[in-house]
C-alpha positions, -999 to 999 in steps of 0.1 A, spaced: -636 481 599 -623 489 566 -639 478 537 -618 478 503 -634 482 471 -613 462 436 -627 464 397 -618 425 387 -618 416 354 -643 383 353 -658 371 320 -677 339 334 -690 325 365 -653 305 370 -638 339 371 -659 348 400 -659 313 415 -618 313 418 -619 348 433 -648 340 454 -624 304 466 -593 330 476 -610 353 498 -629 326 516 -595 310 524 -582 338 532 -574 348 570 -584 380 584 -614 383 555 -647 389 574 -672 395 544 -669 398 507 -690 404 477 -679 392 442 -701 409 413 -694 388 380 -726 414 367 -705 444 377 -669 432 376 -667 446 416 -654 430 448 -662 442 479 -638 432 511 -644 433 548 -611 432 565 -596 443 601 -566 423 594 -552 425 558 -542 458 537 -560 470 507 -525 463 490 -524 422 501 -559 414 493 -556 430 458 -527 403 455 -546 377 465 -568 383 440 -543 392 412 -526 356 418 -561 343 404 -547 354 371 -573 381 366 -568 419 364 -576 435 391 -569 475 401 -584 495 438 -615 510 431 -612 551 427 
């Protein structure tokens, strides 16, 4: 299963709460990880590409880049 790693810019708890609501909404996510301490997010997909998560998270309104 791949697992796709994102640096999110999140400055409070509601930043990580409104990425954390997307991904559990979102079909095809089997595990996540939000970090508000480390700006990270962690996705556990078989179904979605790296590219359409990183959308999904970007339609928060936060920036948000694929992890090198």
């Amino acid at each position: 299963m791949p697992v796709y790693k994102y640096d999110v810019t999140m400055t409070c708890s509601g930043c990580s709460g409104a990425v954390t609501r997307v991904l559990s909404k979102l079909d095809g996510v089997k595990s996540f990880d939000v970090s508000l301490e480390t700006q990270k997010v962690t996705v556990d997909s078989d179904k979605l590409s790296e590219q359409e998560i990183l959308e999904k998270i970007q339609k928060t309104g936060k920036a948000a880049k694929v992890s090198a």
